[in-house]
C-alpha positions as CSV (number, residue, x, y, z in Angstrom):
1,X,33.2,-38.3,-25.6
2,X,30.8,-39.1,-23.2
3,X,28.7,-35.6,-22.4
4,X,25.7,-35.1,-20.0
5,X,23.2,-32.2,-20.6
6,X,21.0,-31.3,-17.5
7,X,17.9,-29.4,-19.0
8,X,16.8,-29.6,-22.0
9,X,15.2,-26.4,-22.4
10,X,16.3,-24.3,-25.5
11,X,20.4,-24.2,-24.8
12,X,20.4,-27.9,-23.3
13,X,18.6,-29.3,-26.3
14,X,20.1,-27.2,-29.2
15,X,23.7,-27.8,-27.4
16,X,22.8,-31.9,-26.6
17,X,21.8,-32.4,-30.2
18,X,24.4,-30.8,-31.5
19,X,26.9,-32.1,-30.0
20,X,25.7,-35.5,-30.8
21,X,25.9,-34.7,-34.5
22,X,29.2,-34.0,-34.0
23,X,29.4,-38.0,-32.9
24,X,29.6,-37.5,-29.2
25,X,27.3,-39.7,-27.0
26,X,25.1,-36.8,-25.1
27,X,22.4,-37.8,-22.5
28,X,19.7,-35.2,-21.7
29,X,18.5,-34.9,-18.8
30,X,15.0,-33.1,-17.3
31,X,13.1,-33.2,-14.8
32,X,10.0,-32.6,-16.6
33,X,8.5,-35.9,-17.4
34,X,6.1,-34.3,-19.6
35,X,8.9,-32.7,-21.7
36,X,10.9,-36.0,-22.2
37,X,7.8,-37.9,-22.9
38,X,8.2,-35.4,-26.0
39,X,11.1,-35.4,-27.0
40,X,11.2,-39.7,-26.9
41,X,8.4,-39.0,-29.0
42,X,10.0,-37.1,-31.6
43,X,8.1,-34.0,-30.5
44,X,9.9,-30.7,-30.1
45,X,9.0,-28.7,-26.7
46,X,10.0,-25.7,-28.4
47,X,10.0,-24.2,-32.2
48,X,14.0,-23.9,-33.6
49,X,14.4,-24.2,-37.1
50,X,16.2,-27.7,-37.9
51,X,15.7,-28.9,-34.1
52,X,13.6,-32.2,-34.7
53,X,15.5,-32.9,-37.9
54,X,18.9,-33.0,-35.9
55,X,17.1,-34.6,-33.1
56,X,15.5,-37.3,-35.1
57,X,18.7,-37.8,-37.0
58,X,20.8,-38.4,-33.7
59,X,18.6,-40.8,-31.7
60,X,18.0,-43.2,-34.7
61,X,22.3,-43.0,-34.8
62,X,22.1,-44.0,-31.1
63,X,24.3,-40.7,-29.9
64,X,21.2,-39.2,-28.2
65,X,19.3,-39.9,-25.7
66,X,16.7,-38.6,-22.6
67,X,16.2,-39.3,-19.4
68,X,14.8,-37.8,-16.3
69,X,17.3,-40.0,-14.2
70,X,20.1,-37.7,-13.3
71,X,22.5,-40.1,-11.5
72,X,22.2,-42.3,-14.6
73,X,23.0,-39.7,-16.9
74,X,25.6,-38.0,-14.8
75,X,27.1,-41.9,-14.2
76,X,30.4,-42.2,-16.6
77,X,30.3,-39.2,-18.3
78,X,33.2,-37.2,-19.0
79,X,31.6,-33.5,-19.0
80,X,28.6,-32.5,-17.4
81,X,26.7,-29.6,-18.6
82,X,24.5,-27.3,-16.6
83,X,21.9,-25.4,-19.1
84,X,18.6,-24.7,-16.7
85,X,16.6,-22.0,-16.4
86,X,17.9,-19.0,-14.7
87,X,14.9,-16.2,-15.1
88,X,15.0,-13.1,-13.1
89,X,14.1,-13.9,-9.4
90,X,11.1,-12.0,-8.1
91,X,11.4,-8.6,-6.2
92,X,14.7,-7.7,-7.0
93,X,15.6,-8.5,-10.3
94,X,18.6,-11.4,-9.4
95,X,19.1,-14.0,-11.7
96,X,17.3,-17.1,-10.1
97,X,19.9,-19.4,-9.0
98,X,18.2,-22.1,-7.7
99,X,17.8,-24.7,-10.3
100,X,21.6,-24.4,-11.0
101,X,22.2,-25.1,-7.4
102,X,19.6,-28.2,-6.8
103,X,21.5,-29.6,-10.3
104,X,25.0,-29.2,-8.5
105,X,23.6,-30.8,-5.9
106,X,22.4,-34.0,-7.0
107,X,25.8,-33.8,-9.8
108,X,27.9,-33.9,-7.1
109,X,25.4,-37.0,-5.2
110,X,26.1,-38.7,-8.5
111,X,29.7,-38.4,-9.7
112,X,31.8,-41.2,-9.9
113,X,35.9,-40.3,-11.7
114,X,37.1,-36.8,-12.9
115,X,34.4,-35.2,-14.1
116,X,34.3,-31.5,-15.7
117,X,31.3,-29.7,-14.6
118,X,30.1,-26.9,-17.0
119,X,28.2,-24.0,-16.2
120,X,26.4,-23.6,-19.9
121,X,23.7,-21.5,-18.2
122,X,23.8,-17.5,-17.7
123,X,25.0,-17.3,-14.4
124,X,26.0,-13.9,-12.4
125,X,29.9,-13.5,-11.4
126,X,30.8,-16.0,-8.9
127,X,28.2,-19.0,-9.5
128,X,30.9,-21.1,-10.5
129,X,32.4,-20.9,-6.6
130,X,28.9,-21.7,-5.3
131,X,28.5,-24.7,-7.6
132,X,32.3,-25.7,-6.6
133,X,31.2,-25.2,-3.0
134,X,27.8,-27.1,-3.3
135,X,29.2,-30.4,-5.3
136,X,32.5,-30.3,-2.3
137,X,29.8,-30.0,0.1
138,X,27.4,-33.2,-1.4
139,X,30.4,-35.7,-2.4
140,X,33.9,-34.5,-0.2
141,X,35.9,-37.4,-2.0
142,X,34.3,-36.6,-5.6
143,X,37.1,-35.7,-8.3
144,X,35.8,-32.8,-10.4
145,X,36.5,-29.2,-11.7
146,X,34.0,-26.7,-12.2
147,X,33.9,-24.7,-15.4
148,X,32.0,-21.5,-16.7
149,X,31.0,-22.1,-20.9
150,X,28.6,-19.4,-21.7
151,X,26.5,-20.1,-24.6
152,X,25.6,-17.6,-27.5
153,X,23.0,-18.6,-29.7
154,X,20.3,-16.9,-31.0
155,X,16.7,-18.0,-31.2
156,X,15.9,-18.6,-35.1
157,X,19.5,-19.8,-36.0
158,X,20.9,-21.5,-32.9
159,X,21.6,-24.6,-34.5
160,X,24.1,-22.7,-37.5
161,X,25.6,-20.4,-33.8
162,X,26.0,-23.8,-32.4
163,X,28.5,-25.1,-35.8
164,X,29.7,-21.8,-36.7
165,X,30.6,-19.9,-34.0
166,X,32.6,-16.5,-33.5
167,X,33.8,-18.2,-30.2
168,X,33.9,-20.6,-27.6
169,X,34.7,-19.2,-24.0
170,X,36.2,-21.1,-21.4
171,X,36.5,-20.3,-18.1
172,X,38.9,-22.1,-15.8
173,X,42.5,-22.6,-14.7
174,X,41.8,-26.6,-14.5
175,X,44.8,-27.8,-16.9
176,X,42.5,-31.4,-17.0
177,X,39.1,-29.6,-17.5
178,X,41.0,-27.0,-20.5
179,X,42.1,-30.3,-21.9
180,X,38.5,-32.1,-21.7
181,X,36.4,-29.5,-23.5
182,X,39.1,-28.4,-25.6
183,X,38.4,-32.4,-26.8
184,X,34.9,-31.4,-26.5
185,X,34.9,-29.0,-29.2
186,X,37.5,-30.4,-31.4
187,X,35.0,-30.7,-34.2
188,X,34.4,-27.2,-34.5
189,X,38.6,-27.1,-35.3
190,X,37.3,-27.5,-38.8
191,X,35.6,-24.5,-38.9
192,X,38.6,-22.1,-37.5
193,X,36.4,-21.3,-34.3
194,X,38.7,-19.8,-31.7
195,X,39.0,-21.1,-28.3
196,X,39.0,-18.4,-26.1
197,X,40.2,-19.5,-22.3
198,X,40.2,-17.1,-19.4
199,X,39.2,-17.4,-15.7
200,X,36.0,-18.5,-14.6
201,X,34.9,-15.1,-13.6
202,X,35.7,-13.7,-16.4
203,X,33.4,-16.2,-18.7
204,X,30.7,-15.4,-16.6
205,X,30.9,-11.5,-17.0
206,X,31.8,-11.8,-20.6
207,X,28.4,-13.2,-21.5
208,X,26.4,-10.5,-19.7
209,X,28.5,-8.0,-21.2
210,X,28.4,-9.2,-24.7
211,X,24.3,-9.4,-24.4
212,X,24.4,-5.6,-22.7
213,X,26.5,-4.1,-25.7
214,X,24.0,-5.8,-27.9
215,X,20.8,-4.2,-25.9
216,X,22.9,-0.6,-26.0
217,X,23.3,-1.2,-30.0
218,X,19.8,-1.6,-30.5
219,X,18.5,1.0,-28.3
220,X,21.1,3.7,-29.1
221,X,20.1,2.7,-33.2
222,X,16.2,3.1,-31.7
223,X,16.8,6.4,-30.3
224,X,18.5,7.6,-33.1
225,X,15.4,6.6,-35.8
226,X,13.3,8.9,-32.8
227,X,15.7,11.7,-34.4
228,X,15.8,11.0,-37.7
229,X,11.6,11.2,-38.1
230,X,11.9,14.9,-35.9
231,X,14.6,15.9,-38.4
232,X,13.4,14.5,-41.6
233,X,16.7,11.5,-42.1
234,X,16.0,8.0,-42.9
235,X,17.6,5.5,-40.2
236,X,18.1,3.1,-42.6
237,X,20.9,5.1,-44.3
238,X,22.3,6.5,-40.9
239,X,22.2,2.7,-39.8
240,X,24.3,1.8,-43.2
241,X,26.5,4.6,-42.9
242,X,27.8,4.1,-39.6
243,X,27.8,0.0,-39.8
244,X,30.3,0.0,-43.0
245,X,32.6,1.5,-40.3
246,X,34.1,-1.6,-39.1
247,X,34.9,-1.0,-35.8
248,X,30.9,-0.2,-35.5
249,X,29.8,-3.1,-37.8
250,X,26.4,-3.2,-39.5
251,X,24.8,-6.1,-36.8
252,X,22.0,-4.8,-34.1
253,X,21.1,-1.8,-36.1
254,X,17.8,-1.8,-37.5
255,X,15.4,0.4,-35.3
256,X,12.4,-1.5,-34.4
257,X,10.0,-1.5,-31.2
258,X,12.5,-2.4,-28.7
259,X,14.1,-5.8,-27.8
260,X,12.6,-8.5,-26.1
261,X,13.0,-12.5,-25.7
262,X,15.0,-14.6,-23.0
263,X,18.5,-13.1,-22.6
264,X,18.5,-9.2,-22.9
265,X,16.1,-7.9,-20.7
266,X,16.9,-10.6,-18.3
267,X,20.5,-10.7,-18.7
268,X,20.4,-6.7,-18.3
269,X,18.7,-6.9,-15.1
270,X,20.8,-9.1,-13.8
271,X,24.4,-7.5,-14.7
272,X,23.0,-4.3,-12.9
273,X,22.2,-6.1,-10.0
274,X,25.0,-7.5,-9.6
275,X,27.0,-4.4,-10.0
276,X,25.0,-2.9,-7.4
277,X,26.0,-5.7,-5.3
278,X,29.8,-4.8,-5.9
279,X,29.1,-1.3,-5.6
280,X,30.4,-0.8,-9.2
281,X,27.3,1.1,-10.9
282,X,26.9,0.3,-15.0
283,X,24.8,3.8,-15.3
284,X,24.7,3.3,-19.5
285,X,23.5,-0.1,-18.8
286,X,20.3,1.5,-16.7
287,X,19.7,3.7,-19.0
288,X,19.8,1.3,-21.8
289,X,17.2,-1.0,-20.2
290,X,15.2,1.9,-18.9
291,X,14.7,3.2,-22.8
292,X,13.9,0.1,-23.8
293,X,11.0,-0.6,-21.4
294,X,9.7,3.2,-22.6
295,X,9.8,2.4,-26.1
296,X,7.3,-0.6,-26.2
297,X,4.3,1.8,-25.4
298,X,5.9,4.4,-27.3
299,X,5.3,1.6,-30.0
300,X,1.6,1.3,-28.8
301,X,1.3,5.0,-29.0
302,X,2.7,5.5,-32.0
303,X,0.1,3.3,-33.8
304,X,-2.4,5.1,-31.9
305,X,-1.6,8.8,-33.1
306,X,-1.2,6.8,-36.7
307,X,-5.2,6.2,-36.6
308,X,-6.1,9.7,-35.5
309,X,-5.4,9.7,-31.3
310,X,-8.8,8.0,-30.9
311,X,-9.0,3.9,-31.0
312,X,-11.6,3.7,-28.6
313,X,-14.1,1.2,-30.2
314,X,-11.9,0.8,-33.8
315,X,-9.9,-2.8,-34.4
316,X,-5.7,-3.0,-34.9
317,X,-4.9,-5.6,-36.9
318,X,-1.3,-7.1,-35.9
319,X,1.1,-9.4,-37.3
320,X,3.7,-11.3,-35.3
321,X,4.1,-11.5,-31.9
322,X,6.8,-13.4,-31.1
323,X,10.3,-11.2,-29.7
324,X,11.6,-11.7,-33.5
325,X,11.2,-14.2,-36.1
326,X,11.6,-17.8,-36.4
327,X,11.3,-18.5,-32.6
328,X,7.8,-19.3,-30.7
329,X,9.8,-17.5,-27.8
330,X,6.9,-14.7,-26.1
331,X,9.2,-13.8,-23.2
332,X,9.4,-10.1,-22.8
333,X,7.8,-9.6,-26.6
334,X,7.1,-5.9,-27.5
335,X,4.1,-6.9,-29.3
336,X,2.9,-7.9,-25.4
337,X,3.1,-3.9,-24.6
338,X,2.2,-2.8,-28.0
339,X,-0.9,-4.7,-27.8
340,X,-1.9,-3.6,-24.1
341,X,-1.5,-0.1,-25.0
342,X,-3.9,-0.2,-27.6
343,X,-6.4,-2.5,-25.6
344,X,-5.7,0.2,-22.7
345,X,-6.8,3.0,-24.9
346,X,-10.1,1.1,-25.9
347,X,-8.9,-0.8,-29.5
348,X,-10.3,-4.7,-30.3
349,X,-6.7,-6.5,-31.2
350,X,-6.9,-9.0,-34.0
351,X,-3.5,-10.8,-34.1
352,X,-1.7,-13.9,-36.0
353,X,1.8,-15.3,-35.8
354,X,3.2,-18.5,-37.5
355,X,4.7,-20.0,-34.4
356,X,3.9,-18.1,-31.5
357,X,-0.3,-18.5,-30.9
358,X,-0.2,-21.0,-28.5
359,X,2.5,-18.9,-26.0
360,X,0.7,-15.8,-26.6
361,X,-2.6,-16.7,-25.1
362,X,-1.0,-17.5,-22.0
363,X,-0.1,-13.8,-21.5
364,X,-2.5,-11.7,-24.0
365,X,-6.0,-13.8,-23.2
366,X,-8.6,-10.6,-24.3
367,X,-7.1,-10.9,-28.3
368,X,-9.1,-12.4,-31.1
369,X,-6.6,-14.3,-32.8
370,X,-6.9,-15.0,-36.6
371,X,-5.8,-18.3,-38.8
372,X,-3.8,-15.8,-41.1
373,X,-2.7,-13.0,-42.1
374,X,-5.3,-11.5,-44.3
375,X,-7.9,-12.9,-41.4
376,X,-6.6,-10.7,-39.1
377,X,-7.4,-7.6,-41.7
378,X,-11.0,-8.5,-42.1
379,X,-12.8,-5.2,-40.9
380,X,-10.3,-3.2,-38.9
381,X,-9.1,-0.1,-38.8
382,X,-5.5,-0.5,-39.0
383,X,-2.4,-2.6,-39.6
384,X,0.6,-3.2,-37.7
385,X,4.0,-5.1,-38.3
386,X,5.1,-5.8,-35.3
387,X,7.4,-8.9,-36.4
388,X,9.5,-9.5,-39.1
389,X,8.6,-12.7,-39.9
390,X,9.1,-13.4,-43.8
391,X,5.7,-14.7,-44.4
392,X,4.4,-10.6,-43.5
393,X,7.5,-9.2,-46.5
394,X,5.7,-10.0,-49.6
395,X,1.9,-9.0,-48.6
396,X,-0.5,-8.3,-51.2
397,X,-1.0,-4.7,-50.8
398,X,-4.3,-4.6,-53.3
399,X,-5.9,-7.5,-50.9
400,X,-4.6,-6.0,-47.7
401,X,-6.6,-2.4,-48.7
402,X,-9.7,-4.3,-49.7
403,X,-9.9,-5.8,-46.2
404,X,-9.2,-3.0,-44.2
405,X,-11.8,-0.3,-43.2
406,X,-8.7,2.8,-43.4
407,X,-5.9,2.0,-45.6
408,X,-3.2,2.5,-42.7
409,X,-0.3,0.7,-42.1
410,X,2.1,1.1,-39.3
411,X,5.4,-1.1,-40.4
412,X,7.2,-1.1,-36.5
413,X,9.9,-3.2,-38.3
414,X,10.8,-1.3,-41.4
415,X,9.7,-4.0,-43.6
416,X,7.9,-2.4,-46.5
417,X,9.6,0.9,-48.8
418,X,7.4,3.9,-48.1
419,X,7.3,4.6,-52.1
420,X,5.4,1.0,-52.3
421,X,2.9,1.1,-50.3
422,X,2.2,4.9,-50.6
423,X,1.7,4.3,-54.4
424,X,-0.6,1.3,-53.3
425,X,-2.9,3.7,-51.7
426,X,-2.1,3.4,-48.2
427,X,-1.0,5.9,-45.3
428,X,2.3,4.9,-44.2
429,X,4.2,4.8,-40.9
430,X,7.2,3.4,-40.3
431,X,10.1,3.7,-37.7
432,X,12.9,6.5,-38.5
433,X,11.9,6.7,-41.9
């Protein structure tokens, strides 16, 4: 089929590539000129595991292709996907609709047959009506039908999420746009992926709700490892012990610093406003997001008390700084409030990340970032995990003591057994443990 992609951000370029491998013909759109000069380079705009592989492997087949000429894209094609940015408007906390809306816009200047217009982005409850509205309003005589997608991929493994997903949710009541996408993600048939098809409404909430129960997860599991250190429990084994359970399950329980990146905090924010809006408060939901913005200090503090209460003039050494691994994805980071805290309180932050350097200067500009990881070690006073990355699980310990002035380590992510690196010499400090 014949599939349009407008942005190709992280969701339009992970989805437009991979539905190319699947053999559809997929334009990208973006109005970044900059960006597709990139990616007609070969060159990734952001880091994904696999990404320029499955890009490369697509345009030389002739199923993918850029362009920042939306009409030409939009002209022919069968579905027409909307995956732009929608970050949290400032002031009040709304999802920023406004790139949606100039795309439906210009879609609806540009359509030409029945088209099936997809709403791929993270949109608040009623979007889909606007866009409806917006395209009517651009094109009276266009023939189209408005549809609500969400996407669920994770940063680090979107492109497997993409192939192998739990589901697929549909939102419409558009017999001729069901039958469209259903065609659309025929492919994935293989792979037993269920189709799930509800209203449009109802697609839109179900991806904010699915990303809130996940936030609630991880900070109920968070302030549960705050228990287990007053009370002398490992979280590990409380985390274990209630994720065999099944109707529990064993995903989104491993206590850490908080969460971070491009959909929770955001996505959070934006459910509550919107249930403000329709007087229908989500109070666990506030909560939820409220603990989470605590517990990144908490995390800064935690290393503090860790070297004594007193950093004033000593050096933290931290590894990772991206929201989790395998992502170059800063947004919202706890290492951005871990590190602030500790500059606040008068430490010298040496820090190094695999992928995420170049994004981190443009928020943390007063850290002396390091080549590597032992680099970072040279001379300070400390050492903190802050993410899980797989190059920081197999350190050597004996090197990592040499280079530091204190033989402290603060493991925010669990990574290390205390047994280990107490035997090593070192004065350990984990989370729940």
């Amino acid at each position: 089929m014949r599939i349009t992609m407008i942005g190709s951000g992280y969701v339009g370029l992970v989805s437009g590539a991979c539905f190319a491998d699947f053999g559809h013909d997929v334009c990208c759109v973006d109005k970044d000129q900059g960006k597709i000069d990139l990616l007609l380079q070969g060159v990734m705009p952001i880091f994904e595991p696999g990404l320029e592989e499955l890009v490369a492997r697509n345009v030389a087949a002739g199923r993918l292709r850029f362009t920042t000429d939306l009409p030409e894209g939009v002209r022919d094609a069968e579905a027409v996907f909307i995956a732009v940015g929608t970050p949290s408007r400032r002031g009040d906390g709304h999802a920023d609709l406004s790139y949606v809306y100039a795309a439906a816009e210009e879609i609806g200047r540009s359509l030409t047959g029945f088209t099936v217009i997809v709403d791929k982005s993270t949109v608040p409850v009623g979007t889909g009506d606007e866009v409806e509205r917006i395209i009517r309003e651009a094109n009276p005589e266009a023939d189209f039908a408005v549809t609500s997608n969400p996407e669920f991929l994770r940063e680090g493994a979107a492109i497997d999420d993409f192939k192998r997903p739990d589901r697929i949710v549909i939102g419409s009541d558009d017999p001729r746009a069901l039958a469209v996408l259903r065609q659309v993600y025929r492919p994935l048939y293989l792979n037993k992926s269920p189709i799930v098809e509800m209203s449009r409404r109802a697609a839109e909430l179900t991806k904010y709700a699915g990303n809130a129960f996940l936030a609630t997860k991880i900070t109920f599991i968070n302030e549960i490892a705050d228990l287990c250190e007053k009370v002398g429990a490992d979280v590990q084994d409380v985390a274990r012990g209630i994720g065999l359970d099944k109707r529990i399950g064993d995903k989104f329980l491993h206590a850490g610093p908080g969460y971070g990146g491009s959909c929770f905090p955001k996505d959070t924010l934006a459910l509550l406003k919107t249930a403000d809006d329709f007087e229908a408060p989500q109070r666990i939901v506030e909560t939820v997001a409220a603990v989470n913005d605590h517990r990144k200090r908490a995390m800064g503090r935690k290393v503090i008390a860790a070297m004594g209460g007193d950093v004033r003039g000593k050096t933290v050494a931290v590894l990772g700084l991206t929201f989790k691994p395998n992502t170059d994805d800063m947004r919202d980071s706890p290492a951005i409030a871990v590190i602030q805290t500790l500059q606040d309180a008068g430490a010298t932050v040496r820090a190094y990340d695999p992928e995420g350097m170049e994004q981190a200067k443009q928020v943390l500009d007063t850290v002396v970032y390091c080549e590597g990881a032992y680099q970072t070690m040279e001379g300070a006073d400390a050492l903190a995990i802050v993410t899980e990355w797989d190059a920081f699980r197999a350190l050597d310990l004996r090197r990592v003591k040499s280079l530091l002035t204190e033989p402290v380590i603060v493991d925010l992510r669990n990574v290390y057994p205390r047994d280990m690196v107490e035997e090593a010499g070192f004065t350990y400090y984990a989370v729940g443990r």
